[in-house]
C-alpha positions in Angstrom: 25.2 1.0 20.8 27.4 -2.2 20.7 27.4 -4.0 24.0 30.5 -6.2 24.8 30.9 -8.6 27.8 33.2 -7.9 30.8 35.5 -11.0 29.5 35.9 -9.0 26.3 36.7 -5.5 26.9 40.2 -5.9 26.8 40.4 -6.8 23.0 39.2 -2.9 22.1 42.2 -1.4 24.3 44.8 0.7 22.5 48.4 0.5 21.5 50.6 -0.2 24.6 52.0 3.3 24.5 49.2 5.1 25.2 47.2 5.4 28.4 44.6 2.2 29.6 42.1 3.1 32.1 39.3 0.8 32.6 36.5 2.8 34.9 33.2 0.2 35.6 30.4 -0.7 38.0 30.9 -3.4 40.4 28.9 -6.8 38.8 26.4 -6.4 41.1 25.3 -3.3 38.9 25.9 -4.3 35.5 27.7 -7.4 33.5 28.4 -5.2 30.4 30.1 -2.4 29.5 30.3 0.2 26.6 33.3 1.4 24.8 33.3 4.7 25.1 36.8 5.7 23.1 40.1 7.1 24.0 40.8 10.8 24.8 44.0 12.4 26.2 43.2 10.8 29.4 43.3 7.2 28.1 40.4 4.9 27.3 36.9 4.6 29.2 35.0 1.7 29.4 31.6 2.6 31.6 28.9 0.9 32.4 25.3 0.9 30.3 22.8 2.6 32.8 20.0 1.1 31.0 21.6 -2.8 31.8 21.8 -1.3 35.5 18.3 -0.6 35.8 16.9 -4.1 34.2 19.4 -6.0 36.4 18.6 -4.3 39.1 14.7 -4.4 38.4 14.7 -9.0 37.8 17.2 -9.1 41.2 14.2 -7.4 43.2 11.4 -9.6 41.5 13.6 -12.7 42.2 14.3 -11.4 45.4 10.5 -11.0 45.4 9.8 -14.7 44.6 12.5 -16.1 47.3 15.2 -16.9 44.5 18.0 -14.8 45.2 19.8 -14.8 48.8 20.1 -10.9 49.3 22.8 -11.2 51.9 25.2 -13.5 50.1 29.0 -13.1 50.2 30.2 -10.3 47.5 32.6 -11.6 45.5 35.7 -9.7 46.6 34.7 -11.1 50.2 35.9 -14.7 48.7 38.6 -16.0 49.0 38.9 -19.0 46.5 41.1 -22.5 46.6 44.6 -22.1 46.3 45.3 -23.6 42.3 47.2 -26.3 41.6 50.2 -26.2 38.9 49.5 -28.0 36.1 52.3 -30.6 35.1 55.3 -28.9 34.7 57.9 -29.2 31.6 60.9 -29.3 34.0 61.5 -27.7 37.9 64.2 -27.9 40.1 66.6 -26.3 42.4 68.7 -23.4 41.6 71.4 -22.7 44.1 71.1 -18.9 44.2 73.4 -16.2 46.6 73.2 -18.9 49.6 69.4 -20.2 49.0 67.7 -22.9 46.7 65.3 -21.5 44.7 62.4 -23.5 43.7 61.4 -23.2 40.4 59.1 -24.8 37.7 59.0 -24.0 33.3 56.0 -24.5 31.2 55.3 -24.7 28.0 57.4 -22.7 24.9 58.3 -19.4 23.0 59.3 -15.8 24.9 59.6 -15.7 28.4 57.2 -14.7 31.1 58.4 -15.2 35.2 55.4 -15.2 38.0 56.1 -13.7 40.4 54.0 -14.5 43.6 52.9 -12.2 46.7 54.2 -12.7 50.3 53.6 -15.6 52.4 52.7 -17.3 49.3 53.9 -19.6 47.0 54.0 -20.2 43.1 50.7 -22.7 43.4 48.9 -19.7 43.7 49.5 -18.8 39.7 47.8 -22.4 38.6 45.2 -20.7 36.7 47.7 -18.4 34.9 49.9 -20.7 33.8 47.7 -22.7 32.4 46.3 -19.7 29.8 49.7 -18.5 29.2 51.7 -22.4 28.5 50.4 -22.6 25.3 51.9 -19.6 23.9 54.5 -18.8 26.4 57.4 -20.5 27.9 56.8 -19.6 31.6 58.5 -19.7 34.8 57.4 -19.8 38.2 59.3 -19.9 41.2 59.0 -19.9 44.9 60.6 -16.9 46.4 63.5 -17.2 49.4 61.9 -18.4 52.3 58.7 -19.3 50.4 57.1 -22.8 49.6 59.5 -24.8 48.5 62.4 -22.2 48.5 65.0 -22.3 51.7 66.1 -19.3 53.0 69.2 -17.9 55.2 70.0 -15.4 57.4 70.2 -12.4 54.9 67.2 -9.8 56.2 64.5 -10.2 53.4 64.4 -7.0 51.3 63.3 -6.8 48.0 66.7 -5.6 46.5 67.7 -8.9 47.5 64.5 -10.6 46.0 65.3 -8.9 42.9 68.6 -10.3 42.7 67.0 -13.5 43.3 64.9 -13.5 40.4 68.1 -12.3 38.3 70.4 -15.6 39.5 67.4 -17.8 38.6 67.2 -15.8 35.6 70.9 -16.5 35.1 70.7 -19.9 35.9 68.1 -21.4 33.5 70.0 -18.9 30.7 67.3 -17.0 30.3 68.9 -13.3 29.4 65.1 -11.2 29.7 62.0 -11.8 30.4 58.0 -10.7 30.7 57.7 -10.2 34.7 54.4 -10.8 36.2 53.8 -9.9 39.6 51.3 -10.0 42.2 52.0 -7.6 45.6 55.6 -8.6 46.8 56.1 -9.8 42.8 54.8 -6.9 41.7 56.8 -5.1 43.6 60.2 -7.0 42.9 59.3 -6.5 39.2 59.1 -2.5 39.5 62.5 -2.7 42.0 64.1 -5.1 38.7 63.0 -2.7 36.0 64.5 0.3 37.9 67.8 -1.0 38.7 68.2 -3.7 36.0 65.9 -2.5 33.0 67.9 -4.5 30.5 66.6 -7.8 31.7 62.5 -6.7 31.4 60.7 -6.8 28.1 57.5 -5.5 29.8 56.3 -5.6 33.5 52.4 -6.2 34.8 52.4 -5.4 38.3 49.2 -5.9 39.9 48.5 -5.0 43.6 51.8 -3.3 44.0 52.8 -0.4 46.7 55.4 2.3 45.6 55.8 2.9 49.6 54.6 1.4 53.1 52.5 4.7 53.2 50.6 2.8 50.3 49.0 0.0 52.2 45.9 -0.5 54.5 45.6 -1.8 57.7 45.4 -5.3 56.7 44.3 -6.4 60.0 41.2 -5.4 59.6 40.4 -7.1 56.8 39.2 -11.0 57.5 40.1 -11.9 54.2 43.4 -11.4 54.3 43.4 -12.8 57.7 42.2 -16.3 56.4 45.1 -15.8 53.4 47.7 -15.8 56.1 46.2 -19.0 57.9 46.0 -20.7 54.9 49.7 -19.6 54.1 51.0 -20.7 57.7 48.7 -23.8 56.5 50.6 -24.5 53.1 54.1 -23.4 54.5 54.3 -25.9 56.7 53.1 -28.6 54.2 55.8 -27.3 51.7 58.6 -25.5 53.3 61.8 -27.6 53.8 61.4 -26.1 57.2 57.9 -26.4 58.3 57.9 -25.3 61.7 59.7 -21.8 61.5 56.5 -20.1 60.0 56.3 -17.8 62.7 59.6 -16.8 62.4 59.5 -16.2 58.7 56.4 -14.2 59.1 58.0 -11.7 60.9 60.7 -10.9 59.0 58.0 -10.7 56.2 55.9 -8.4 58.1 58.8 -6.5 59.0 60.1 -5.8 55.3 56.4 -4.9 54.6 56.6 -2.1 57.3 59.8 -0.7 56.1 59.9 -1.4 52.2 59.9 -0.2 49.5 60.7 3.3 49.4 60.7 3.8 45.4 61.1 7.6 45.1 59.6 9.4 42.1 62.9 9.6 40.4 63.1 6.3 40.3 59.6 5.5 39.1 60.0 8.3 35.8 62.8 6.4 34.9 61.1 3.4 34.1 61.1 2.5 30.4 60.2 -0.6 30.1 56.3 -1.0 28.7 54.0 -1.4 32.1 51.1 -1.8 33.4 49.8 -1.0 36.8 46.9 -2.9 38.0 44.6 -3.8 40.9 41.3 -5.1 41.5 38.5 -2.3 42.9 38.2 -4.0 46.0 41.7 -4.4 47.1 42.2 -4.8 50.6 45.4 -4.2 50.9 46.8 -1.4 48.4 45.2 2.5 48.7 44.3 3.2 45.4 46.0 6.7 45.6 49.2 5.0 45.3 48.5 2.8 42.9 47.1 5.9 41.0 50.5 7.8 42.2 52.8 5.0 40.0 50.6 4.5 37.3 50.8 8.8 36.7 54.6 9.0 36.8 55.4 5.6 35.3 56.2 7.4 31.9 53.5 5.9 29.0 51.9 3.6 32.0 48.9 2.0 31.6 46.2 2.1 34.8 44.0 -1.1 35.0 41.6 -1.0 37.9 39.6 -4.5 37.6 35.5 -4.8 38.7 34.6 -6.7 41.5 38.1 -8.3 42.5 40.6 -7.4 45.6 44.0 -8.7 46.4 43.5 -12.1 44.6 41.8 -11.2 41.7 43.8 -13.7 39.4 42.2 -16.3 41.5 38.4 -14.6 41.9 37.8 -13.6 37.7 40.6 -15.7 36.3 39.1 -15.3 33.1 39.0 -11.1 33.3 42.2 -11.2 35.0 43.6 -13.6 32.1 42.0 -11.7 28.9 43.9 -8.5 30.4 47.2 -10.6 30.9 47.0 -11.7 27.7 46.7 -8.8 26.3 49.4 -6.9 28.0 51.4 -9.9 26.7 50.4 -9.7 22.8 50.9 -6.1 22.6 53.8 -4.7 21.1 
């Protein structure tokens, strides 16, 4: 039996149009994986039992010998450094349905738009952009209200986000696009392949909610509690008006309690090649929903990555790369 690292179990995946579902162990139980090959289902990767027992058996001898700190920090309980954007090929300002959107290109060749969460901003894709600029020509941008982006006194909604997205689109003459989007970005990208499907080539949406129903209390959660101190932290250092955080974040938190409503209609008539993804851990997003779009999504692949939550392109940037890359390269 071939074993294959974590890092490397994207490159055995199948054609886009069939089914992707990656089932694993957390790391703490095993770094490698077996292929087990594709069924009607889609494709299982599981976990050696064999590397799960030796792993386990040297963490209690080091444990044993003093060497290993058995309550440390899982890694889904991290929340790593905001990453910086590597030096950009041009940015600017584009004056989009009474906003400035901030925006930044990279590199050359098709396409591919970042799309960043809520309350964030497009630093947050740094180590993305650097894996995809060599291959890619890739746009980030700071959605309405966000980082660098001003915003007005439109209600935010992510119809209107979508539309953003469309005028930036519009403005750099760029006539489709690869989306990638994390949570709200994720989110935007399924509302733009429903209503405007002509301007997607493909959509990874990772960490997305279909409905409000489809997220957890995220009060509860301290990590997302330090993300949204940091983001009052970095909105205040980059917004064009720093001291109306408070103000911003409630009409954030109020679009979160009230959108989206995709129905299921709208999520079978999808045609655009997709992938659904989130990390096991995720904080935010209950993995029934997640499961809910990947199933009516038609020819939807399901990605749940090991050990990651809400941030996994920042916790694993090199799993959560390989799988992006991937996605991309397929046809």
């Amino acid at each position: 039996m071939k074993l294959w690292p974590v890092s490397q179990i994207y490159r055995f995946s199948p054609q886009l149009n069939e089914p992707f579902r990656a089932v694993s162990a957390t790391r703490k139980q095993a770094r490698y994986f077996r292929w087990d090959g594709c069924g009607s289902s889609g494709c299982i990767i599981a976990h050696t039992m064999h590397l799960k027992f030796l792993l386990i058996s040297a963490f209690a001898l080091a444990a044993a010998l003093g060497t290993v700190r058995l309550h440390a920090q899982e890694p889904w309980d991290h929340l790593p450094p905001t990453p910086t954007l590597p030096k950009a090929e041009r940015s600017g300002y584009a004056p989009v349905d009474g906003v400035r959107l901030w925006y930044a290109v990279f590199g050359h060749g098709e396409p591919v738009i970042l799309l960043h969460g809520g309350l964030a901003n497009s630093n947050y894709w740094g180590l993305q952009v650097r894996a995809l600029e060599g291959r890619y020509e890739v746009i980030v941008m700071d959605s309405r209200g966000h980082g660098r982006s001003t915003m007005n006194a439109a209600p935010f909604g992510y119809d209107l986000m979508a539309k953003d997205v469309l005028g930036l689109m519009d403005y750099l003459h760029i006539p489709k696009a690869a989306i990638v989007g994390w949570s709200d970005g994720a989110i935007v990208g399924l509302d733009i392949a429903i209503h405007h499907p002509g301007r997607v080539t493909k959509l990874f949406a990772f960490a997305a909610n279909s409905d409000p129903s489809g997220v957890k209390d995220i009060s509860k959660s301290p990590l997302f509690m330090a993300f949204m101190a940091r983001a009052k932290r970095e909105y205040e250092k980059l917004s064009p008006t720093p001291g109306r955080f408070g103000e911003f974040q409630q009409a954030i938190q109020k679009m979160w309690a009230t959108q989206p409503h995709f129905t299921d209609a709208q999520l079978r008539s999808i045609r655009v090649p997709t992938w659904i993804v989130d990390g096991d851990h995720d904080e935010a997003i209950k993995r029934e929903n997640t499961d809910h779009m990947a199933r009516l999504i038609p020819g939807a692949g399901e990605l749940i990555l090991p050990g990651v939550n809400h941030v996994a392109f920042m916790q694993d940037p090199v799993m959560f790369n390989e799988a992006l890359l991937h996605f991309l390269a397929t046809r």
